[in-house]
N, C-alpha and C positions, 0 to 999 in steps of 0.2 A: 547409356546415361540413366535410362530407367533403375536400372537394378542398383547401379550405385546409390540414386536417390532413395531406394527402399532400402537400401543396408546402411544407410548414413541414419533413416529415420528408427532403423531397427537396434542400431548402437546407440542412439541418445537416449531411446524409449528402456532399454536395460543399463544405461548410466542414472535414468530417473527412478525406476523403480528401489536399486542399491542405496542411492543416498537417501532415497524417501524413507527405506525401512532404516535404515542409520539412525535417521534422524527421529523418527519414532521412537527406538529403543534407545537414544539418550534423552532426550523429552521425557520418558515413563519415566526414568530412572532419577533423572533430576528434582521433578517435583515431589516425587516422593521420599526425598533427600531434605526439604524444606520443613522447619520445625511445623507443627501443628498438625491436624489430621480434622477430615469433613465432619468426624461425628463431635469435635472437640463442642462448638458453637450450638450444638444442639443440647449436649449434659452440663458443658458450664452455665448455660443460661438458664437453666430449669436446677432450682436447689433439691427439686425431690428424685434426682438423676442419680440411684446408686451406680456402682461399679460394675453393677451384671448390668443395668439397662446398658451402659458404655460398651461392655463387651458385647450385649447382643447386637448393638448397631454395628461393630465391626463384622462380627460375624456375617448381619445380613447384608451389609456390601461388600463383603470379600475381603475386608483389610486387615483379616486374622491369615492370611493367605502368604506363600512366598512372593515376592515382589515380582519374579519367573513365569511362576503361574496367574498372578493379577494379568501378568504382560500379554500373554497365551490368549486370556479368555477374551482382553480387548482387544487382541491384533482378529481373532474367529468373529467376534460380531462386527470389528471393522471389514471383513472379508464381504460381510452379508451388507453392507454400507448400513451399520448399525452405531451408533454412536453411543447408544448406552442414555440414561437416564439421569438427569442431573440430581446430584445429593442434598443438596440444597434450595431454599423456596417453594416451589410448589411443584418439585420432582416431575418436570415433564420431559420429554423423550429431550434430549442434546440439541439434534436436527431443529425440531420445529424452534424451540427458542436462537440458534443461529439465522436459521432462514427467516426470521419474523426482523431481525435486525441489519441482512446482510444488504439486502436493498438501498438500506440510506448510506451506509460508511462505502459501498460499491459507489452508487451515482456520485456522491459528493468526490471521490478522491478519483473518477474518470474524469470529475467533469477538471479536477485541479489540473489532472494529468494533460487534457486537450488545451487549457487556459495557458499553461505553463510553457509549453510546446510551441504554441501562437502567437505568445511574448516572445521570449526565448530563443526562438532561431532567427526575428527578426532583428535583435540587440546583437547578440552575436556576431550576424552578418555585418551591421553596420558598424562597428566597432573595429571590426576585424579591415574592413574595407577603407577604415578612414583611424589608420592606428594612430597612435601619440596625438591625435585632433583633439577640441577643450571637448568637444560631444563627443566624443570614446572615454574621456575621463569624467564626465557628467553621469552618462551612462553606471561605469564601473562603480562612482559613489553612491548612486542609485541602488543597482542589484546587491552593492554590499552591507548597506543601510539594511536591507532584509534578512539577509546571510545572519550578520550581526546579530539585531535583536530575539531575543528567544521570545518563542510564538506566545508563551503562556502570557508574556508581557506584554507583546501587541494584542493580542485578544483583550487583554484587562483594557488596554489604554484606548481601543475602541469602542469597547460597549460603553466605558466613562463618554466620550465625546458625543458617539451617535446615537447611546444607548439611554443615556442622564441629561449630560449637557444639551443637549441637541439633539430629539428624540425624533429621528428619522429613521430608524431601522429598531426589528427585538431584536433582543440580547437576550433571550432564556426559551428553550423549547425547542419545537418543530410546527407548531400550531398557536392560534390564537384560542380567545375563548368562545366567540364567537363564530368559529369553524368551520362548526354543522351546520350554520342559518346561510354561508355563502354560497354561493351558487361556484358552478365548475370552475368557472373561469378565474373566481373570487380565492377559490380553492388553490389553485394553483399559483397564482399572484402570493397569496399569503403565506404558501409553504416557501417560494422563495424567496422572499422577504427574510424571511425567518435563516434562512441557508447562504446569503450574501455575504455575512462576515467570515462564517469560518469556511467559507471555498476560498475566500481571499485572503484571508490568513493561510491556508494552506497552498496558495500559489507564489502569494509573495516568501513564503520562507524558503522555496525551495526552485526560487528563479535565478537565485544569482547562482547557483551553482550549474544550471542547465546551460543560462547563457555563456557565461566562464567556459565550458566544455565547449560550445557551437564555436564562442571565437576563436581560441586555441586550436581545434580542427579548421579550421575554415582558413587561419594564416597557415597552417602546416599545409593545406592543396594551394593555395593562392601562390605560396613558390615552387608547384610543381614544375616538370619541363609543358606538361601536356597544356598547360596553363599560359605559359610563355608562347607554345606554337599558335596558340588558337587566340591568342591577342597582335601577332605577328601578323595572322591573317584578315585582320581588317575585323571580325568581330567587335562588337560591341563592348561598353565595361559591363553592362547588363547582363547580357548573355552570356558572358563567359562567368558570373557571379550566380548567375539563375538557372542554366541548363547545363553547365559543365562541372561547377565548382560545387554548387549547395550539396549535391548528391553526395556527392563521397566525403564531405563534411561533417553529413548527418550520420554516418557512419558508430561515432561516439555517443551521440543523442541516441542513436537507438539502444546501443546497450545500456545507458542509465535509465530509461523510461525501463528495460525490463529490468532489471533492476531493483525500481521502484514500486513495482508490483508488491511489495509484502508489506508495503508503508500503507495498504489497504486498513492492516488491523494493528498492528504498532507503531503509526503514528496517528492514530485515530482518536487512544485515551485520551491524551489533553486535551484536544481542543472539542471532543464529544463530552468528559469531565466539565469543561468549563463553559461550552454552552448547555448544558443539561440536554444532549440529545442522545435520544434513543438509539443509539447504533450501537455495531460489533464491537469497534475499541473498550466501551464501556463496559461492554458484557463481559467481557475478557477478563475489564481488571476488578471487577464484581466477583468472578468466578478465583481469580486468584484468591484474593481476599478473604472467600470466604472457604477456599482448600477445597474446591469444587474440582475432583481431579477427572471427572469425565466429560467436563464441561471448557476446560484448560486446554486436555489433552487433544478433542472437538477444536477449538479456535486452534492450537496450535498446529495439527495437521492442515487445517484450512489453509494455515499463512506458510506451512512446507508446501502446500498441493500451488500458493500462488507464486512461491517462490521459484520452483524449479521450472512451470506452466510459463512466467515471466523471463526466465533463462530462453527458453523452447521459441518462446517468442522475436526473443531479442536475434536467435539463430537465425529463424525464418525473414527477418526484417533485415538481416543480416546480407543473405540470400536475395531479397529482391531487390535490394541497393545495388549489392555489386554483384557480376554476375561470375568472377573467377572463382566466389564461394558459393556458389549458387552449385556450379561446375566441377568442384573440388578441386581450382586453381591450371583446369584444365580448359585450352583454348579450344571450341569446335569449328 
């Protein structure tokens, strides 16, 4: 059992590395396919920018180079976990400007992910348990009222209410201005103050699609036979919904939670654009924008490295739900 288990993790771990470099070498090649170039924003803005200054900026970043050999010398410093030097603003190493921003787009879209899950499989459940009822259909107009409206609308229509209207919560930042004069506690209260709307904008838009999944799994075991026998046997409707049934329900919920691992940094722009916070999505499309291609190619590995990481995940979650994949379909 052992060794299976080491060669199951030893084939996934060479299916990750394959697609990882894939995916790298169409990412270089892509972006470097998009009209403009890093030094462009530097000579167009400066009128006394002749044609050598242009070309020696190419030169000094390499982008007089085959797009082969650009690929080479990124994929060598990415070997040394080097990311290279962003081309733009105030040219500081890749890393530290990720790592100064990964912490808030991280907590905020765990915390969506936990928020979402604790809604989510209880709708689910209940809907699935009490089908065609006006409360399964109450529900459904519910989660779909979210599904429906696009976040950037609900984001507007909230900071108007609670933001303008009815000024109970910020709408712009991560901080007040008064910040540094609060104490810890003060501290903390006021950052999430500040993080209330868009964790819930990002849990309402992406609940009706979690619940939608729980109850659809959850009728697909509810007509198991294993289901029928163990309510046959005098069990409970509880227990057979809570220690028999939820588990192999969840089954689907775990693969979209991995999944949704890479919505860490591309679903982060809008609603980081639209509340002016300081996170990864933003950096991202900062870096687009301004043809920052080591800084691009940096966020882009990051959301391959959570993608595949979130696959890896959903296998292992995969694994302790049930235990014939656990086993590789093999009873002991």
């Amino acid at each position: 059992m052992l060794i299976a288990l080491i060669r199951r993790i030893l084939a996934k771990l060479a299916w990750v590395a394959v697609v990882f470099f894939g995916i790298t070498v169409i990412s270089f090649w892509v972006i470097h396919l998009a009209p403009g170039s890093p030094t462009d924003l530097q000579v167009t803005m400066n009128p006394n920018a002749s044609p050598e200054a242009a070309q020696r900026l190419r030169k000094l970043y390499g982008l007089d180079q085959p797009i082969y050999i650009q690929y080479g010398r990124w994929v060598s410093r990415l070997a040394r976990f080097d990311f290279g030097r962003s081309m733009s603003g105030d040219h500081r190493p890749v890393w530290d400007k990720i790592k100064e921003r990964l912490p808030l787009t991280f907590s905020m879209n765990v915390a969506s992910l936990i928020l979402t899950l604790l809604a989510a499989a209880p709708i689910g459940i209940i809907s699935a348990c009490r089908r065609g009822s006006n409360l399964d259909k109450s529900l459904t107009v519910l989660v779909f009222l979210g599904f429906a409206a696009p976040s950037f609308w609900l984001a507007l229509l909230l900071m108007m209410l609670l933001g303008v209207y009815w000024p109970l919560l910020p709408i712009s930042g991560l901080t007040s201005l008064n910040y540094p004069q609060l104490s810890a506690a003060g501290k903390v209260w006021d950052m999430g103050r500040h993080l209330i709307l868009p964790i819930f904008i990002y849990t309402f838009g992406s609940l009706a699609g979690m619940s939608r999944f729980m109850r659809a799994s959850m009728l697909e075991v509810l007509r198991q036979d294993y289901i029928m026998t163990a309510r046959a046997k005098g069990l409970s409707r509880s227990a057979v919904v809570l220690k028999h049934a939820m588990r192999n329900a969840l089954l689907p919920v775990i693969t979209i939670l991995g999944l949704s691992v890479p919505s860490l940094i591309g679903g982060s722009v809008i609603i980081e654009s639209i509340f002016a916070l300081p996170g990864l999505g933003r950096l991202f499309y900062e870096a687009v924008m301004a043809r920052d291609y080591p800084l691009v190619m940096g966020s882009l590995v990051l959301g391959a490295f959570l993608t595949l990481a979130g696959n890896l995940l959903a296998d292992m979650g995969y694994g302790l739900a049930d235990p014939r994949i656990r086993f590789g379909g093999k009873q002991q």
